[in-house]
N, C-alpha and C positions, 0 to 999 in steps of 0.2 A: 358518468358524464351525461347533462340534461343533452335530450334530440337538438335542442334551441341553441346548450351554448357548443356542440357540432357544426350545427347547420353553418356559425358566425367563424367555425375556425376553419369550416371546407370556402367561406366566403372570403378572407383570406384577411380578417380585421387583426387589428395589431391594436392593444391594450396598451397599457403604459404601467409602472409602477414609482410609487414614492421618491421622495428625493433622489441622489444619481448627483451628477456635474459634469462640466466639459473642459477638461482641462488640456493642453497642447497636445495633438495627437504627436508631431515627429516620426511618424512614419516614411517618410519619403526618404530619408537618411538611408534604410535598409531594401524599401522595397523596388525601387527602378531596376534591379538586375536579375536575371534567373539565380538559384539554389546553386552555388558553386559545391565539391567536393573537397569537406577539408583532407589534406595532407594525413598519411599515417604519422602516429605519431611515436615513438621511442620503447614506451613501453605505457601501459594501461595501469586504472585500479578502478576495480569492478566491485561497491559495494553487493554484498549480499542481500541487503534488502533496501529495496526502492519503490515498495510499493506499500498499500495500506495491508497492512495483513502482518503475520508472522513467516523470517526468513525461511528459504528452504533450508535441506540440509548438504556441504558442502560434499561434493562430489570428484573434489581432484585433489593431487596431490602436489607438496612442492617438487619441483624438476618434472613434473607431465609434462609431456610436448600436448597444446590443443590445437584445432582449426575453430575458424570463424563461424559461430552458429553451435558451436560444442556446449553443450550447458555444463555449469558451475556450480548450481545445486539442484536438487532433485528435491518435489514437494507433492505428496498425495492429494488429490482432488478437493476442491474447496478451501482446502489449507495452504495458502500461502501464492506464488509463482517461481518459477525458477530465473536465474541470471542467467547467462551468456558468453562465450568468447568473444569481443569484438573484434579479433583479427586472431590470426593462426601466431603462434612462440612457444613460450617455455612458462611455466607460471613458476616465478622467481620466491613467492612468498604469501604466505595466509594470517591474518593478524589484524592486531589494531589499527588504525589508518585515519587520517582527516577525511570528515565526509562534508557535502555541501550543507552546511546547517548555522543560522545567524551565531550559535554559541561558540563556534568551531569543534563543537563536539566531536568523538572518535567513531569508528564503529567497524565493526571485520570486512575488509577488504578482500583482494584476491586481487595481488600483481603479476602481470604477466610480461615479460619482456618479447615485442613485436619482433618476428624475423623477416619482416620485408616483404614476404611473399602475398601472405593472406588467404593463403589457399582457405576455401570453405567445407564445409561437412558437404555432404550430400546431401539434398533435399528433394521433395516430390511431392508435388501438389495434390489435391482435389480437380477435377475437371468438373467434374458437376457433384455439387456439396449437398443439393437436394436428395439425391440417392446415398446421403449416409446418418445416420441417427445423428437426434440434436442432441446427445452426450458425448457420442464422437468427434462433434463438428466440435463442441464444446473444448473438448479435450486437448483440442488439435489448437486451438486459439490461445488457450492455457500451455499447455506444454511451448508455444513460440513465446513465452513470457509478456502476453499483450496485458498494460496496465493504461488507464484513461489518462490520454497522453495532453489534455487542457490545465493540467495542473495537481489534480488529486492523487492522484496515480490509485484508484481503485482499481482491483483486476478485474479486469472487464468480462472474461467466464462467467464469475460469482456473481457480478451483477444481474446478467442474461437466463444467470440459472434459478433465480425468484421463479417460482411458481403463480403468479398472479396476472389476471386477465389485464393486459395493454390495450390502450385507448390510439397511442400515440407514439413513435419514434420518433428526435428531437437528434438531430446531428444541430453542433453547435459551432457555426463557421463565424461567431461573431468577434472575437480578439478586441474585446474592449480596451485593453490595456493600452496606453501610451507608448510609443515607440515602436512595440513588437507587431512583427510581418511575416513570421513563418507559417500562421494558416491559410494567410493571404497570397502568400507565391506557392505554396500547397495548393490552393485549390485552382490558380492561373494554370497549374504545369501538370499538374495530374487530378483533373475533374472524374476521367472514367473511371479511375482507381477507387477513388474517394465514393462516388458511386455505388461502384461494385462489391465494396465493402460495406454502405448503407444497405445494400440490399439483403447480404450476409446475414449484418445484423437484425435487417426487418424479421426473414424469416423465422429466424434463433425468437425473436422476442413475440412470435403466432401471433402478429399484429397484422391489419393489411395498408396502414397509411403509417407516412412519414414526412414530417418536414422539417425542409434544411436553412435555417436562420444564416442572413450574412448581413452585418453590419453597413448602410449606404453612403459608406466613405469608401468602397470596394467595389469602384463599377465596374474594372476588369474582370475581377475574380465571378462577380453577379452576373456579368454577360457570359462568361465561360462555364459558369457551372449551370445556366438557363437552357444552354444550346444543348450540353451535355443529357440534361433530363428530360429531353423530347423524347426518347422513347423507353423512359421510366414510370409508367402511370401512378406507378404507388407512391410517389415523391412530390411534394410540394414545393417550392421556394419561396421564402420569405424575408423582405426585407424587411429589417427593422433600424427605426434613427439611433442615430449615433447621440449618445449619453452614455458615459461611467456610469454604475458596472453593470451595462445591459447583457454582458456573457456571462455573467454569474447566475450560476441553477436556475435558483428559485426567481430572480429578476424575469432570466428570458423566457420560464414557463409562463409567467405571469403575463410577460408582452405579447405570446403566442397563443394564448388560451382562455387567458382573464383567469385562472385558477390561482388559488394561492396552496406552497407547499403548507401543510401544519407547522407549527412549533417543535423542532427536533426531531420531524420527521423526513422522508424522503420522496422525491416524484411519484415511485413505483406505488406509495400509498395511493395516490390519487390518478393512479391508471394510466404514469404514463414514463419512458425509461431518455434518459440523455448519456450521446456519447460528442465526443469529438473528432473532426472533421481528421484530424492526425490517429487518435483509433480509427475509425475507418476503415483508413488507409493503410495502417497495421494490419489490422484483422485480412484485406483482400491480401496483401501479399505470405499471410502467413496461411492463411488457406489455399489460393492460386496456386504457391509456388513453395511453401511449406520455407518458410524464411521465418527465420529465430528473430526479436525484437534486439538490434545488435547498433541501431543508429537513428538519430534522429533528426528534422531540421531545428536548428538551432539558429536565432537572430542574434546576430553580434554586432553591437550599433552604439553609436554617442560622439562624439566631437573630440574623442580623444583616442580614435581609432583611424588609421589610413582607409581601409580596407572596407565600410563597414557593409552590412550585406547577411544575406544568409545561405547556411551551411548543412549538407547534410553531415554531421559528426558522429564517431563512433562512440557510444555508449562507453561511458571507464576514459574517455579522453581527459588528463589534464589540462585545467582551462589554463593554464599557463603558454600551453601548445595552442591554446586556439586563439589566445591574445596573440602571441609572435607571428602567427599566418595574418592574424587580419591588421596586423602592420600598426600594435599598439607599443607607445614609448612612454614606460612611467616618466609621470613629471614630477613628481614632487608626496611628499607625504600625504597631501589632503586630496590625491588622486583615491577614487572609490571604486571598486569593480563590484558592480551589481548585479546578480540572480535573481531573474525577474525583471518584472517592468520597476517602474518609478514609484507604482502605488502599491504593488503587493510583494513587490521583491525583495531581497534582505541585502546586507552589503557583507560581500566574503571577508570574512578575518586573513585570511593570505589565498593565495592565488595555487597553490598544492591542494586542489580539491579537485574528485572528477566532475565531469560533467555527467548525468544520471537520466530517466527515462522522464521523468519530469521539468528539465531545465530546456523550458523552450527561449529563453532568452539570456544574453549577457551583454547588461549597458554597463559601457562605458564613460562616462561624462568627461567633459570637463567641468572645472572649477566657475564659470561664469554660468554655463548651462545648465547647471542642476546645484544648485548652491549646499553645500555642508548644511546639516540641521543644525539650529542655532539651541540658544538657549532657552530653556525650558520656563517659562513663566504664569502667573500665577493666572490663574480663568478667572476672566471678567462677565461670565454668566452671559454670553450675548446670545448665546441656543441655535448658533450656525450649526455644527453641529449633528443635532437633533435635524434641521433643517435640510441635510445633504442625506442621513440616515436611508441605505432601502432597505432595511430590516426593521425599519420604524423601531429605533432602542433610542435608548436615555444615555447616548455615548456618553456626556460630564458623570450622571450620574453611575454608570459603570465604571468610571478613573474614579472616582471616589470609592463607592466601594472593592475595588481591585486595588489603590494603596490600604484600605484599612484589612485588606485579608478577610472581606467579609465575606464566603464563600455560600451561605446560604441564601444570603441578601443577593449575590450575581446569579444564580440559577435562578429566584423570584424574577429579576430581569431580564432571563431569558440572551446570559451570555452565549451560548453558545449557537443563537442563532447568528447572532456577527458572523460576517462574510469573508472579515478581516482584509474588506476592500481598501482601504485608509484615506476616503471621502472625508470622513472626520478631522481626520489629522492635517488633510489641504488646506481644509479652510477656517482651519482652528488659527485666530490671531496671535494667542500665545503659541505658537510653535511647540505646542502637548502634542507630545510625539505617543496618542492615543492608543491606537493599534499593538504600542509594546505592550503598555499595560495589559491589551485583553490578549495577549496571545502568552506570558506570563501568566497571568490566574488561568488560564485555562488549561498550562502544562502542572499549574503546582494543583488542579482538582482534579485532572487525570493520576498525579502520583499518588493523592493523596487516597484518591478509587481504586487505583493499584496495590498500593500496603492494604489497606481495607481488605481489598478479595483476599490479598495473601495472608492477611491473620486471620479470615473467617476459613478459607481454605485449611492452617494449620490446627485453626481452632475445631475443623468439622475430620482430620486427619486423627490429633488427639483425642476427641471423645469416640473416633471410631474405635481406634488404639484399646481404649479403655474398655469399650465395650464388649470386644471381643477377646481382651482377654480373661472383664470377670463371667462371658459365654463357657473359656474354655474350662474356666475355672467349674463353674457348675456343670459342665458335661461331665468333667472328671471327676468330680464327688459324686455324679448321680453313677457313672458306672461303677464305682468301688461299691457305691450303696445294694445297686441291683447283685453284683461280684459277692458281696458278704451274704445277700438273702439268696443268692443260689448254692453258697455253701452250707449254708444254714439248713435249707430245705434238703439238701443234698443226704447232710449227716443225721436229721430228723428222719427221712424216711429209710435209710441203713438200718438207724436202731429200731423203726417200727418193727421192719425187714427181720428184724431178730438176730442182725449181723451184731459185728464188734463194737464193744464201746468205743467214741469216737476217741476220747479222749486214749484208749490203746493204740487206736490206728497211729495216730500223731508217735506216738514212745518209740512202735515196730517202725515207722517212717525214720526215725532218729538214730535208735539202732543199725537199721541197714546204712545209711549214713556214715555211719561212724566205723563200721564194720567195713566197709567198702575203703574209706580211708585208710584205715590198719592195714590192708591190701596191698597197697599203693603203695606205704611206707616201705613194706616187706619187700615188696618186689623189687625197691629202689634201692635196699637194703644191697641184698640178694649181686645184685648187676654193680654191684661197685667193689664187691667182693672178688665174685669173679675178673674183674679189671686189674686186680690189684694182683691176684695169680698168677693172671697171665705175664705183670710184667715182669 
């Protein structure tokens, strides 16, 4: 990073990036009250994996009695993170399960039925995290199951554990999203937390500056975390305006720094790492106080909830149990309950799903306030669109080729930089429900990268196969080879020797053979003789 474009980011400019939009915040629905505690609830389902990586390995069994903070799978460093007990029970069952996923796809669960109590593990902090190695400190962050709680769910360890020189730490307090308020009563209600865990992560990330982005529709949360970082020098605050999707990555590096991510690559390439304000505040309590990742705030909001508001909930909670607390009454079939906000969130196929490390939100609607997506019609080419785009893409042109399956033609277009904000999709007049298409092509060239590794995988298994056994094949023809020329040399230098012909040796070898057997007979002869006298 140039001294000059430093100089512009310690002077505290705010850049702007591409298209974006402003569509109804709806925030006030959720955020005028503190973080209530939701209710336990009956019994849990605690997928296995919730995070970007591969699961751990399960580590209980059915009928274990656990406590709250018990882990559920165990995962070796770098590889993967482990789950959680959200409350102390009985784990009733391990298996297939609905997970929160647009398809309703399945995936292994781990149910436990709650006994009321919640008694927790034992836990024991760091008092000063300075005095212990940043692999430890590491470890300690990973073992609590911390996964970047803004939506990715990447574990946050792996992240920290790049080896590469940091410019910049980027706590992301911005919650662009429509509706959702739980970073925003998060940082009203626990600024020194959030904090104390920015600072965590400063260290971990041997960077010496940090700043913390908040959206300036949040002047509460902006006054309360400004006060809080008076005697934080290494921490900047920065507001930035409110535009869709200024939380997203690469948008808010770009507003804080003027830098742009590459194409398909990551911040840490260009020297600089982002967490969010709810990691954080994970990471201090699971350092501080050595607390398992077991709950999260959760915004439960929309015009078809009594209650609406947000929630600390336990990780594995049925959203079903968190509709009934917040005082929701299905009305009718074209009632939706949504995961996520309005622009990136999906609509759950039934309401038997848990709530998982990533679900910081569940809208509610009604029917007048978020209207049923209509019917799909044909693009009238007007380049709205392209127009809203902050990945600057060719949205129309990606719906075209994602229905023709042209999967070389969408990497030329640089699919996968989409954000899969659904800027696009708002203000598409034909109601091109855009976003499906590219989140679609990009699960069917992920499988199709997947079969690939695994036939080049089988393919690079079989020629191993092969080669090792026509290896063993010639070791073992060369030692019979060398075996026949040490017998050879053997019986050539005998006859020099003036010993026996070889070909005698072999008759006397035969002989004794055969003689010895005759022996044998005799004796077996002999003993069945005497057997027979005696009786």
């Amino acid at each position: 990073m140039s001294a000059a474009s430093k100089k512009a980011i310690e002077a505290g400019q705010i850049w702007s990036f591409p298209g974006g939009i402003h569509p109804p915040e709806r925030k006030e629905l959720s955020n005028q009250s503190p973080i209530r505690q939701m209710p336990l609830a009956a019994s849990y389902m605690v997928p296995i994996k919730q995070h970007i990586g591969a699961p751990g390995e399960i580590c209980v069994a059915v009928g274990d009695t656990v406590l709250r903070g018990q882990p559920l799978t165990q995962s070796q460093t770098g590889q993967g993170l482990p789950v959680h007990a959200p409350t102390s029970g009985t784990v009733t069952a391990i298996g297939p399960g609905r997970i929160a996923h647009p398809s309703g796809m399945a995936d292994v669960v781990i149910r436990i039925r709650a006994d009321g109590r919640d008694d927790a593990m034992p836990a024991q902090g760091l008092t000063d995290y300075t005095q212990v190695s940043p692999a430890e400190l590491l470890d300690t962050i990973r073992l609590a199951g911390v996964a970047g709680l803004g939506g990715a769910g990447f574990p946050t360890a792996q992240k920290l554990a790049l080896q590469r020189p940091i410019d910049y730490l980027i706590i992301n307090g911005v919650e662009c999203e429509p509706y959702i308020s739980a970073d925003d009563r998060l940082m009203r209600e626990h600024a020194e937390t959030i904090i104390d865990g920015s600072e965590i992560l400063l260290h971990l990330a041997g960077c010496d500056k940090g700043l913390i982005a908040i959206e300036d529709n949040k002047p509460e949360a902006i006054a309360v975390m400004k006060e809080a970082l008076a005697d934080h020098p290494h921490f900047s605050l920065r507001v930035v305006p409110t535009k869709y999707p200024s939380g997203g990555e690469k948008q808010l590096i770009q507003m804080l720094t003027g830098r742009q991510v590459p194409s398909r690559g990551l911040p840490i390439d260009i020297g600089l790492i982002m967490q969010n304000v709810g990691t954080a505040y994970a990471v201090s309590r699971a350092v501080r106080h050595g607390e398992a990742l077991t709950e999260r705030v959760v915004t439960v909001t929309g015009e078809a909830v009594a209650k609406p508001g947000n929630y600390w909930v336990r990780i594995g909670t049925p959203v079903a149990h968190v509709l009934h607390q917040a005082g929701f009454q299905a009305t009718g079939e074209e009632q939706r309950v949504i995961m996520g906000g309005p622009m990136m969130g999906f609509t759950l196929p039934d309401v038997d799903v848990p709530v998982v490390k990533i679900t910081n939100c569940l809208l509610i609607p009604s029917v007048t306030e978020l209207a049923p997506a209509q019917q799909e019609m044909a693009c009238i080419r007007c380049g709205a669109c392209s127009d809203v785009c902050p990945a600057e893409l060719l949205p129309q042109q990606l719906q075209w080729l994602a229905k023709a399956k042209d999967h070389d033609g969408l990497e030329q277009q640089n699919l996968f930089d989409c954000i899969e904000c659904g800027a696009c999709a708002y203000v598409c007049p034909s109601e091109i429900p855009l976003v499906h298409y590219y989140r679609k092509a990009k699960a069917e060239i992920r499988n199709i990268a997947r079969e690939k590794a695994k036939a080049e995988i089988a393919r690079e298994r079989f020629e191993a196969r092969n080669e090792r056994l026509e290896r063993e094949k010639e070791e073992r023809l060369e030692r019979h080879r060398k075996a026949a020329e040490a017998r050879k040399k053997a019986q050539a230098e005998q006859v020099k020797a003036g010993g026996e012909n070889p070909q005698d040796a072999v008759q006397a070898a035969i002989a004794r053979a055969k003689a010895r057997k005759a022996a044998q007979q005799k004796a077996a002869a002999e003993n069945q003789s005497s057997n027979e006298d005696n009786s």
